[in-house]
C-alpha positions as CSV (number, residue, x, y, z in Angstrom):
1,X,-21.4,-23.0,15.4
2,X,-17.8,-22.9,15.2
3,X,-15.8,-19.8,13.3
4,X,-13.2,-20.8,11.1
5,X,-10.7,-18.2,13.0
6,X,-8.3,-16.1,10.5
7,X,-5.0,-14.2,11.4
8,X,-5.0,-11.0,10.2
9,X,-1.1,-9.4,9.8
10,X,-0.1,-6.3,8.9
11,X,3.4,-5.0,9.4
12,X,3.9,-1.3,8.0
13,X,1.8,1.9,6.5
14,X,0.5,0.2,3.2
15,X,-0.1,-3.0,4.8
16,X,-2.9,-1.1,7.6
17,X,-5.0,0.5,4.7
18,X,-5.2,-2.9,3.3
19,X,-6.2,-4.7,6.1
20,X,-8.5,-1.8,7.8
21,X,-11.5,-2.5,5.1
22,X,-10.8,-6.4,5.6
23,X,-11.5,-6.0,9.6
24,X,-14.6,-3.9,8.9
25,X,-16.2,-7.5,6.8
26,X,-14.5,-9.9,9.0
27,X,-15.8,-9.0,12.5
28,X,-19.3,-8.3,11.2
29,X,-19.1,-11.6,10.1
30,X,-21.0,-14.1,11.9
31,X,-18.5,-17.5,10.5
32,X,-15.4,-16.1,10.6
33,X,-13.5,-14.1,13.4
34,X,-10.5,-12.3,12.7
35,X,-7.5,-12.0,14.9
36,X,-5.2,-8.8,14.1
37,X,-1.7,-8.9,15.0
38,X,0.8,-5.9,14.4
39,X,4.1,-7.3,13.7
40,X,5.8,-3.8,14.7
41,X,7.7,-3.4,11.5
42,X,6.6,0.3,11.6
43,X,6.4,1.0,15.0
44,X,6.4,4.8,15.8
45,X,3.4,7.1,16.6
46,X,3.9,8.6,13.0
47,X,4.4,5.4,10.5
48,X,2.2,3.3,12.9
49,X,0.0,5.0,15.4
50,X,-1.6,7.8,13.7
51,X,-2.7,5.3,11.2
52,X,-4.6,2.5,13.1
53,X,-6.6,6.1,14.7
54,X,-7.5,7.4,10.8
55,X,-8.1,3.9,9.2
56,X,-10.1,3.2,12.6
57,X,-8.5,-0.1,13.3
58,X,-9.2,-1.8,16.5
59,X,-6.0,-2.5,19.0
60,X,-4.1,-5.3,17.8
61,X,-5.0,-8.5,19.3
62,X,-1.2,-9.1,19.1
63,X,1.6,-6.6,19.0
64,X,5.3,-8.6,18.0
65,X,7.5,-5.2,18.7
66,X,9.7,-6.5,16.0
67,X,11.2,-3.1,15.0
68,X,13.3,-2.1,12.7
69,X,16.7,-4.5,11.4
70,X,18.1,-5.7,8.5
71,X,16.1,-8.0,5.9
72,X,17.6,-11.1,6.9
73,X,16.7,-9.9,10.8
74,X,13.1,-8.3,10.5
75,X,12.0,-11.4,8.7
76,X,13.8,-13.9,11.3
77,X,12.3,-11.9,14.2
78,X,8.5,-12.2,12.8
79,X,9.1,-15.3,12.1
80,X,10.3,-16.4,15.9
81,X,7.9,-14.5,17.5
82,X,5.0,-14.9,14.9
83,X,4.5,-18.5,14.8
84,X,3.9,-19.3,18.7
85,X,0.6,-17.2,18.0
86,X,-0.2,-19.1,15.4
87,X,-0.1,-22.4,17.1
88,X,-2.0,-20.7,20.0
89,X,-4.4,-19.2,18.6
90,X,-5.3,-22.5,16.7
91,X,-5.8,-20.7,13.3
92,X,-8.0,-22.0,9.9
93,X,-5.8,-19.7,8.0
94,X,-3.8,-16.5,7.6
95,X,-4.2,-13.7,5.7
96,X,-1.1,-11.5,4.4
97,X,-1.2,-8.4,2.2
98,X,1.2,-6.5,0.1
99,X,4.9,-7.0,-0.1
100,X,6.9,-6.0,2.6
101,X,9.1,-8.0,4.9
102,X,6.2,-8.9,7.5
103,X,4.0,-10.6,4.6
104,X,6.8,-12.9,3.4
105,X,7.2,-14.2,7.1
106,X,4.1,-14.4,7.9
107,X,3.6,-16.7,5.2
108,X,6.1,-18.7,5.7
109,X,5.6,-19.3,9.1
110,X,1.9,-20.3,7.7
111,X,2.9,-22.6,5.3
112,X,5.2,-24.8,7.3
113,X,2.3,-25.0,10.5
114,X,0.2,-26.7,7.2
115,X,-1.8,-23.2,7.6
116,X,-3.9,-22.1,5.1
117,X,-2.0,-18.7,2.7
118,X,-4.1,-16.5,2.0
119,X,-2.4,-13.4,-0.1
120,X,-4.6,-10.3,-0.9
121,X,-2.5,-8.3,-3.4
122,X,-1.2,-10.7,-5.3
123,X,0.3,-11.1,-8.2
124,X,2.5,-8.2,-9.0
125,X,5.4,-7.6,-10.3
126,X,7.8,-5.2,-11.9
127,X,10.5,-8.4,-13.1
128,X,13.4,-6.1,-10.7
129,X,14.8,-8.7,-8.4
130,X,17.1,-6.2,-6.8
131,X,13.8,-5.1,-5.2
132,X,13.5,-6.8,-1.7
133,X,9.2,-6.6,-2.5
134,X,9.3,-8.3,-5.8
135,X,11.5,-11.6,-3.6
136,X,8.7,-10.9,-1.3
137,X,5.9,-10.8,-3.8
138,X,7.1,-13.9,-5.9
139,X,8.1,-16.1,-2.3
140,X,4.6,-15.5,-0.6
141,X,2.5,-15.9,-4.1
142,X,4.6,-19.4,-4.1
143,X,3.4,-20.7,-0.9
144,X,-0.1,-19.7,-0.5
145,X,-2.8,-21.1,-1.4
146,X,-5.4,-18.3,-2.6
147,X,-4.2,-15.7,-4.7
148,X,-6.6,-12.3,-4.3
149,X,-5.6,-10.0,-7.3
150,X,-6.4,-6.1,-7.7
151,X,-6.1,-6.0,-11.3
152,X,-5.4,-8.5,-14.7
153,X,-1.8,-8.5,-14.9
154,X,-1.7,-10.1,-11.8
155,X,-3.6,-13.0,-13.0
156,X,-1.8,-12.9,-16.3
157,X,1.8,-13.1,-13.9
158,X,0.5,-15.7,-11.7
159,X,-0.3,-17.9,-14.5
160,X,2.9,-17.6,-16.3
161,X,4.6,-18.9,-12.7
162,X,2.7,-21.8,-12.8
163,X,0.0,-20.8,-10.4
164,X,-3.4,-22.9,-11.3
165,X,-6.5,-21.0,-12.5
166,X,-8.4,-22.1,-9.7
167,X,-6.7,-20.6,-6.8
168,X,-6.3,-17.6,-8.3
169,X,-9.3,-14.7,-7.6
170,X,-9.9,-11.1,-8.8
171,X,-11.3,-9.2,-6.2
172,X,-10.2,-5.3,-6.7
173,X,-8.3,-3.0,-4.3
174,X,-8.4,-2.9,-0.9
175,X,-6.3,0.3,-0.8
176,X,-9.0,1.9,-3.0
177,X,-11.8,0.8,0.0
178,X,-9.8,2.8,2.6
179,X,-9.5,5.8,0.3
180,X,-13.2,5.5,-0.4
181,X,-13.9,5.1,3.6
182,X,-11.7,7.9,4.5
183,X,-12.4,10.8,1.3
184,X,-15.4,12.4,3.5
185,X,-12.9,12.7,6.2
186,X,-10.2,13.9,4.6
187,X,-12.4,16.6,2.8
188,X,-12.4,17.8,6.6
189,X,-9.2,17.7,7.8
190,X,-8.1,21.5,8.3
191,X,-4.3,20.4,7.1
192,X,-4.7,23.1,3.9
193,X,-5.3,25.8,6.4
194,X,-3.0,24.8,8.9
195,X,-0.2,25.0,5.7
196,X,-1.8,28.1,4.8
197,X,-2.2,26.3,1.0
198,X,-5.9,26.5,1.3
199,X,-7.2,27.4,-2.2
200,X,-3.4,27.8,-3.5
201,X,-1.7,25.3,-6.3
202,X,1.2,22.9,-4.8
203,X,2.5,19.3,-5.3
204,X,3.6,16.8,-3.5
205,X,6.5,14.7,-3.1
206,X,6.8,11.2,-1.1
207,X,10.5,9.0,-1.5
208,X,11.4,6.3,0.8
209,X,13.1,3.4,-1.3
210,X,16.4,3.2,-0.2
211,X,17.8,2.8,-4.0
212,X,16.4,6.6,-4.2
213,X,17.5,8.1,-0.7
214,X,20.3,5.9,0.4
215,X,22.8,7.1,-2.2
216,X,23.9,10.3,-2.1
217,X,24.3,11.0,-5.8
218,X,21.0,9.3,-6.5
219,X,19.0,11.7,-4.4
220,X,20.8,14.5,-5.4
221,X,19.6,13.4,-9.1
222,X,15.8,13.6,-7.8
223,X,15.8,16.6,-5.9
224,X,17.8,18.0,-8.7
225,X,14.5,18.0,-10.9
226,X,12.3,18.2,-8.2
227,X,14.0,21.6,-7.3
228,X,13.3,22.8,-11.1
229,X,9.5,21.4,-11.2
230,X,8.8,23.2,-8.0
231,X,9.9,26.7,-9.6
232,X,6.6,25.6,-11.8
233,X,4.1,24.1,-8.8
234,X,5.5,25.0,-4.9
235,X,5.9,21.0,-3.1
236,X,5.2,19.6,-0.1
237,X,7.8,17.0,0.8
238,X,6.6,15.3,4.0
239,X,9.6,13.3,4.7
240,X,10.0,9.7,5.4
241,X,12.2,8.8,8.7
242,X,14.9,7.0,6.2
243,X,15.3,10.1,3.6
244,X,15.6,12.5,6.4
245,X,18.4,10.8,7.7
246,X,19.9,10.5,4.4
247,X,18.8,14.3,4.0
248,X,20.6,15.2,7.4
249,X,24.2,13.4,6.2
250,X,23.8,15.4,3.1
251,X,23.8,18.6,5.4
252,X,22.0,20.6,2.3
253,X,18.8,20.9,1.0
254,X,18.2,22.1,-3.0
255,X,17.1,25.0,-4.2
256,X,13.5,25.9,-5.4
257,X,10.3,26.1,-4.0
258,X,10.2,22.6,-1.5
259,X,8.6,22.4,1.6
260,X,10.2,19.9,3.8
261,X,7.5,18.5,6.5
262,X,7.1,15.9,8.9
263,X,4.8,12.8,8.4
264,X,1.4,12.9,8.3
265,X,-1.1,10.7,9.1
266,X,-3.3,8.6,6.6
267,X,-6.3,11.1,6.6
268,X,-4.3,14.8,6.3
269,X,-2.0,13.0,3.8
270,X,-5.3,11.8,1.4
271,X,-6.7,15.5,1.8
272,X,-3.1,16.7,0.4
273,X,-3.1,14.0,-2.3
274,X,-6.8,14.9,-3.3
275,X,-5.9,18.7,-3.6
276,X,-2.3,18.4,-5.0
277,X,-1.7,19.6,-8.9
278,X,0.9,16.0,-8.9
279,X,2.3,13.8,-6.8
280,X,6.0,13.0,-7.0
281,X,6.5,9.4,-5.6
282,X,8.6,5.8,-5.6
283,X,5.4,4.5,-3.6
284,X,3.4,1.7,-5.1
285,X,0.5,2.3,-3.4
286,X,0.3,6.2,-4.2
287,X,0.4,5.2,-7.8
288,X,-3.2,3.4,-6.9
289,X,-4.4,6.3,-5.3
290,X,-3.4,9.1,-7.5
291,X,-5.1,7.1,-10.3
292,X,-8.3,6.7,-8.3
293,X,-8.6,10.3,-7.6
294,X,-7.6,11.3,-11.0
295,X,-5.0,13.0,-10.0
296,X,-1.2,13.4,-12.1
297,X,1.5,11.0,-10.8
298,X,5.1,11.4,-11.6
299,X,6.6,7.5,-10.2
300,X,10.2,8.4,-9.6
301,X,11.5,4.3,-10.2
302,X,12.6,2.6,-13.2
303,X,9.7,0.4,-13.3
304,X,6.6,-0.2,-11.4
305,X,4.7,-3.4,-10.6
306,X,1.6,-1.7,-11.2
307,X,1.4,-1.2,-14.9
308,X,-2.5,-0.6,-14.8
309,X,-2.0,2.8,-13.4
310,X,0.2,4.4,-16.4
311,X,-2.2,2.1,-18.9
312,X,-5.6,2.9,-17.5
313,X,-4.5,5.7,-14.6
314,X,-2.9,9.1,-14.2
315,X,0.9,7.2,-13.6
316,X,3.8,8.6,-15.9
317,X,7.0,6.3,-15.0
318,X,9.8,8.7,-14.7
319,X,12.5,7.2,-14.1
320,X,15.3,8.2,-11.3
321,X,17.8,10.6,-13.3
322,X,17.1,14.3,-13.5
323,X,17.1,14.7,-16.9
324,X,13.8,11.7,-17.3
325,X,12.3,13.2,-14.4
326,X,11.9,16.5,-16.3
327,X,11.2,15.0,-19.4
328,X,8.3,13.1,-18.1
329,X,7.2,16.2,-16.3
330,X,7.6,18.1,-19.3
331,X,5.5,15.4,-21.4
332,X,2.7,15.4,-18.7
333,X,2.4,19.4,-18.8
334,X,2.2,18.7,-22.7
335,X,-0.2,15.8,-22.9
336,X,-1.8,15.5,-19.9
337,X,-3.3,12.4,-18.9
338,X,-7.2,12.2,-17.9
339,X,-7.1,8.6,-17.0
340,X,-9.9,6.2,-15.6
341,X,-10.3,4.0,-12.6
342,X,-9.6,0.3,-13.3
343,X,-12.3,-2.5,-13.2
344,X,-13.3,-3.2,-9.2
345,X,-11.0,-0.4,-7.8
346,X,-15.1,0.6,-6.7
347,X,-15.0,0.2,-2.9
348,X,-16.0,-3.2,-2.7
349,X,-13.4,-5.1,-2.7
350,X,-13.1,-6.2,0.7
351,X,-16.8,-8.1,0.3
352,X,-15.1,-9.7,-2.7
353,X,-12.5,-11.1,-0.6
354,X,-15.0,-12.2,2.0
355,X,-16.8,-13.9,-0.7
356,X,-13.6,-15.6,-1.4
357,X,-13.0,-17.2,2.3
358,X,-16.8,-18.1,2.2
359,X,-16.0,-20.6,-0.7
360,X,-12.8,-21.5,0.8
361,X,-14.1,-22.9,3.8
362,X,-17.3,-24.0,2.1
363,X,-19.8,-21.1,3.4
364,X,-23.1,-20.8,1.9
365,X,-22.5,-17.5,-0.2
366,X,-25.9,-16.4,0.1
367,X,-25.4,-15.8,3.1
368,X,-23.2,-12.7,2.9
369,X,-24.5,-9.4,3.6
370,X,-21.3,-7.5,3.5
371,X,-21.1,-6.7,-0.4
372,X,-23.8,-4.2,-1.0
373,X,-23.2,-2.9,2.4
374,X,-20.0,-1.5,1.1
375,X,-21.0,-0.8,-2.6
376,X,-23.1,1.4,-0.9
377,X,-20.3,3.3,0.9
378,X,-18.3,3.8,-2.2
379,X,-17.5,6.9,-2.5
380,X,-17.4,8.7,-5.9
């Protein structure tokens, strides 16, 4: 019996947690098999390697060494060196996640080889074109031909571009399976005593969009307020590669109580998370997480395409200048939120996704085992 053969990409940080839970169906599968290729858009031991060891994803099956470049470049170069694995690999379809540069080419390079689409993560949108995701997000949800959501407004958007009812599918939150898979892990990770912050109250901090830590003045904003929360709560700022270089042409750091640290990996970084008093971010996926673990979220951005974590979650939109920052801070100290988890952010939404490529390709659905398999594992 032949396997209908699917090419998994993932490009950067978010994109592995996403596709870890997705490899863990797929190559128990016995009708599809899953090829894994790492286009390199994160590519050091920190945003890349450290990762595939705590999400416990097998060696890519391909590895594009794309590295780092402009938009215009990083998409051109997946694109070039993407789609001569395609054709050789013979693929039924390809599956892209998230947002970031490696999804849109992948896509693309998809679409014109008369490939299959299939984006998980769909649907978003915070309506802010002069965010490189959201051209991204609304370019790859154009060309593909199955639309996997994580929660209703992406149906709702996809909808109101056009997209018919029938292609679109609900599934959950595949970044919610990994934190699930990994919580019992992260319980153990001995980061709090190697900090010396075991039992002690701290937050944390994460910034890495380049309209937050490419402009001087705009940084200094943030870490203006961040400086005056962390006189409150003492934070951990593990800093990205992009803001510490921003940080090092600014030759200063603010005052207050901040902790500047290196990276961390996926599994000390979701023990800190789970233990923090708030997290301080511009990261989508954070937003998901913090919500999931019930824990307060400050979103340092304007706007956010995931609306379901201030509505249903423990997301406060903040905003960028000092003065909203503190005002939102202040608001959550006064009103705190409790939040909940949104519908099928459960653990199980990788099975839903392989019960969506089963009726793609026409597979009998009774025949998955997958789904209570990792209801099961679900993690409270």
């Amino acid at each position: 019996m032949k396997k209908h053969k699917l090419i998994c990409v993932a490009g950067a940080r978010p994109n592995f947690m996403k596709v870890a839970p997705l490899l863990r169906v797929l190559r128990s599968d016995r009708h599809l098999e899953a090829v894994l290729v790492h286009t390199g858009q994160h590519y050091d031991d920190q945003l890349s390697g450290q990762f595939f060891r705590d999400l416990e994803l097998p060696p890519p099956d391909h590895h594009l060494c794309v590295g780092s470049g402009s938009h215009a470049q990083q998409t051109a170069e997946v694109m070039k060196r993407l789609e001569p694995v395609v054709i050789a690999e013979d693929a039924d379809g390809v599956i892209v996640v998230g947002d970031v540069n490696s999804t849109l080419a992948a896509a693309l390079v998809a679409a014109k080889l008369q490939v299959p689409v299939f984006h998980i993560e769909a649907g978003l949108r915070s309506f802010d074109r002069g965010m490189p995701e959201e051209i991204n997000r609304v370019l790859t949800d154009a060309i593909s031909d199955a639309l996997l959501v994580t929660e209703d407004t992406g149906q709702k958007n996809l909808l109101n571009e056009g997209i018919p009812e029938y292609r679109i599918h609900l599934v959950g939150n595949l970044m919610i399976d990994s934190l699930h898979h990994s919580l019992a892990s992260a319980r153990r990770s001995d980061v709090l005593q190697r900090l010396h912050i075991a039992g002690k109250r701290f937050g944390l901090v994460t910034l890495h969009r380049p309209s937050n830590v490419d402009h001087p003045e705009a940084l200094e904003e943030i870490l203006g307020a961040l400086a005056e929360i962390s006189e409150a709560v003492p934070l951990l700022f593990p800093v990205h590669p992009r803001t510490r270089a921003s940080l090092d042409r600014m030759q200063k750091r603010q005052n207050g109580r901040i902790t500047y640290l290196e990276p961390f990996g996926y599994i000390d970084f979701l023990s800190l998370m789970s233990n923090s008093s708030v997290v301080c971010t511009d990261s989508g996926g954070i937003q998901e997480e913090t919500t999931a673990l019930g824990i307060p979220c400050l979103t340092l951005r304007e706007n956010t395409e995931r609306p379901v974590t201030i509505e249903q979650g423990t997301n406060t939109l903040a905003g960028v200048r000092r003065n909203t920052i503190l005002a939102a801070w202040n608001e959550m100290l006064e009103h705190p939120k409790t939040g909940r988890i949104p519908p099928l952010w459960d653990g199980a939404a990788a099975a839903r996704c392989l019960t969506v490529l089963h009726s793609y390709f026409g597979i009998d659905s009774e025949q998955i085992q997958a789904l209570p398999l990792l209801a099961a594992n679900a993690v409270a």
